[in-house]
C-alpha positions, 0 to 999 in steps of 0.5 A: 936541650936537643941533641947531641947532633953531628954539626955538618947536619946543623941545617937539618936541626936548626930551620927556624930563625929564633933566640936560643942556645947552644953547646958545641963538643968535640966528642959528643959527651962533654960542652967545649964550648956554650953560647947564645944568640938573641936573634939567629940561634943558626948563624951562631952556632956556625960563627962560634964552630967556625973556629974550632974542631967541633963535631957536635952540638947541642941546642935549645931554642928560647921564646927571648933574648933574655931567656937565651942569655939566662940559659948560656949563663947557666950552661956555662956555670953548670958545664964549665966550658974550657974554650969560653975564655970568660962568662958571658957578656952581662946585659943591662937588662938581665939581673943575673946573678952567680949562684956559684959560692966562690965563683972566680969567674963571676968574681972577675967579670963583676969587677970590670 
């Protein structure tokens, strides 16, 4: 994982057009917000700022989808971002599993 990186200089940090992952923070030291892109890790990151008052970010990029969306679900789990409502949407292709005992939100997700 690279960063922490002030946002307004995401052009800076982010060239390529690539999978990947992503942290955004208000005060550079805790994850607000997490999330994936399967194809523009860049455009993802400016979407899920859009609406927030973040001011910084972290990213990895990821040689798959699949890869990204397996590192949004652990950065999920392991940071416990307040402003993602729910856990990442599950993929037919992904066999994820919560390895958190007791994870309410798993719990919930799993039964929809």
């Amino acid at each position: 994982m690279s960063g922490p990186f002030i946002l307004k200089y995401l052009h800076l940090f982010l060239r390529d057009t690539s999978a990947g992952a992503f942290i955004l923070s208000r005060d550079g030291r805790s994850a607000d917000y997490v999330g994936s892109s399967a194809e523009d890790l860049a455009d993802a990151v400016r979407r899920a700022a859009k609406n927030g008052e973040y001011r910084y970010f972290w990213f990895s990029y990821t040689p798959s989808a699949d890869q990204a969306l397996n590192l949004e679900y652990a950065w999920y789990h392991r940071y416990r971002p307040a402003d993602n409502a729910s856990p990442p949407a599950r993929s037919a292709v992904i066999d994820w599993r919560c390895t958190i005992e007791g994870c309410a939100a798993c719990a919930l997700a799993a039964a929809h």
